[in-house]
C-alpha positions in Angstrom: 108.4 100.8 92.9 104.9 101.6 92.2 102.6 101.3 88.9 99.5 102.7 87.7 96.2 101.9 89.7 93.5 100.1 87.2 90.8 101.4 86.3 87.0 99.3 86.2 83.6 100.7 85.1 80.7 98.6 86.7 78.5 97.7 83.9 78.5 97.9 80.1 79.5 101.9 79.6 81.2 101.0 76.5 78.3 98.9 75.0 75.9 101.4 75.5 78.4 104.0 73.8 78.6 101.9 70.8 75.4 100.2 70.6 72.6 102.5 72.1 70.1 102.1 75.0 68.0 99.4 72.8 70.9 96.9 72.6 71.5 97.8 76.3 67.9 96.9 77.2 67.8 93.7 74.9 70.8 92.7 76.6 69.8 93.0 80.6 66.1 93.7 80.4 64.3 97.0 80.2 66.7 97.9 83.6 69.9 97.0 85.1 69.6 95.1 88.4 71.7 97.1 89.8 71.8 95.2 93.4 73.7 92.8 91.5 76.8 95.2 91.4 76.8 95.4 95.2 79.8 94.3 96.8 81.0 94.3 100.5 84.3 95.2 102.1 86.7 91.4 102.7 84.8 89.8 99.9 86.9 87.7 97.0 85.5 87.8 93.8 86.6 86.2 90.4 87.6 88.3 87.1 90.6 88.2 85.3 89.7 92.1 84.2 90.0 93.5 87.6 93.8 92.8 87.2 94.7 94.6 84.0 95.7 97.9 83.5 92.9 99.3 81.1 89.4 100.9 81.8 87.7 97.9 81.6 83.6 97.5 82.0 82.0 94.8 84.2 78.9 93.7 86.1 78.1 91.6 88.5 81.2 89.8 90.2 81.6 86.2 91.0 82.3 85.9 94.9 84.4 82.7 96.2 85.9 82.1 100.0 89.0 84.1 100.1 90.9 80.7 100.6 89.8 79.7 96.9 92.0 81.3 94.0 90.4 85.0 93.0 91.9 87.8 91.5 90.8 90.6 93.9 89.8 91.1 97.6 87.0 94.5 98.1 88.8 96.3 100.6 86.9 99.6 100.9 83.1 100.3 99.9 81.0 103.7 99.8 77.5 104.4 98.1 77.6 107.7 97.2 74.2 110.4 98.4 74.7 112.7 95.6 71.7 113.3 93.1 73.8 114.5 90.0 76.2 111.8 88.2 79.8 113.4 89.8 81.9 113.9 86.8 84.3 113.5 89.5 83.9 109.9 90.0 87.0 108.6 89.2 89.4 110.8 90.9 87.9 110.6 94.2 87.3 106.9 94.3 91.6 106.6 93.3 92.2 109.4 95.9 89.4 107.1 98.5 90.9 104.1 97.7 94.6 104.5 98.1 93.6 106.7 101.3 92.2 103.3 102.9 94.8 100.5 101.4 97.2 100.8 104.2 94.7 100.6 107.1 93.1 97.2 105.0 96.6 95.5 104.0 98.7 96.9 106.4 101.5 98.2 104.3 101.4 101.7 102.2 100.4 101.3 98.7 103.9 102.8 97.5 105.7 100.2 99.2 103.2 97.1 98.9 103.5 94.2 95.9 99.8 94.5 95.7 97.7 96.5 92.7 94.7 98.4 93.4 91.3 98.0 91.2 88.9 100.9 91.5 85.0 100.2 90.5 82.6 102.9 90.4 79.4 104.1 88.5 78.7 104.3 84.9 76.4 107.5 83.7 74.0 104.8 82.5 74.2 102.9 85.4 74.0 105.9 87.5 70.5 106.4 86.0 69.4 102.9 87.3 70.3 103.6 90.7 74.1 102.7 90.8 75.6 104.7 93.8 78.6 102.4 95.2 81.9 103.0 94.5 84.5 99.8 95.7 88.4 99.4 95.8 90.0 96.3 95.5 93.5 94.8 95.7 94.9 92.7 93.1 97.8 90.8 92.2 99.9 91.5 89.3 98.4 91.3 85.8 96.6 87.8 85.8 97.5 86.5 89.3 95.2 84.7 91.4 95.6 85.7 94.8 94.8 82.8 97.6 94.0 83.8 101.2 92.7 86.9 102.1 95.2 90.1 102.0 94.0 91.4 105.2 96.8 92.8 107.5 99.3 90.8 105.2 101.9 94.2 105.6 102.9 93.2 102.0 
């Protein structure tokens, strides 16, 4: 019963592969504001990208009261104290995140209707301080969730 976990860069890892640190600086600045990425366990947030099943690159996140339509709800949150970018990332931030989706939702993630979105660092982002890592649950592809999914046992 269960499908593939999706997979979210925060930031633009993609644009700076294609288009180079300059384009990367025209676009946000000379830095990334990297506070901006920052997101807290039981927060909603908007962005139909957190619900597809590709690697996918983002910044900041739109946050809205759970009782407003929003297509994922942060359910666990780490910042990472390691000084070297962890070619690693992804793996343990799956392994992290479907460690803590029953103890959030209250069902197992095997048996649960919900998806799980998994956020973590860029290399370029990394370099401008980007240390959090964040798991959210999502609907299926392009569902708006309403309510928060918090002990829901679905």
């Amino acid at each position: 019963m269960r499908r593939s976990m999706s997979l979210v860069v925060t930031a633009f890892a993609a644009m700076l592969a294609l288009s180079g640190c300059s384009a990367l600086d025209s676009y946000f600045g000379s830095d990334v504001d990297v506070s901006e990425l920052e997101l807290t366990v039981g927060e909603c947030v908007v962005d139909e990208g957190l619900t597809s099943d590709t690697l996918t690159e983002v910044g900041a996140l739109p946050v809205v009261d759970c009782a407003e339509p929003h297509h994922a709800e942060v359910y666990y949150a780490e910042t990472l104290s390691v000084e070297e970018y962890p070619d690693t990332v992804a793996t343990t931030t799956e392994e992290s995140c479907l460690a803590e989706f029953e103890g959030y939702v209250g069902a197992a993630y095997e048996d649960s209707r919900y998806y799980v979105s998994v956020i973590y660092p860029s290399e370029y982002t990394w370099g401008e301080g980007d240390r959090q890592v964040a798991c959210l649950v999502t609907g299926d592809t392009d569902e708006e969730l309403t309510g928060s999914v918090r002990g829901s046992g679905e």
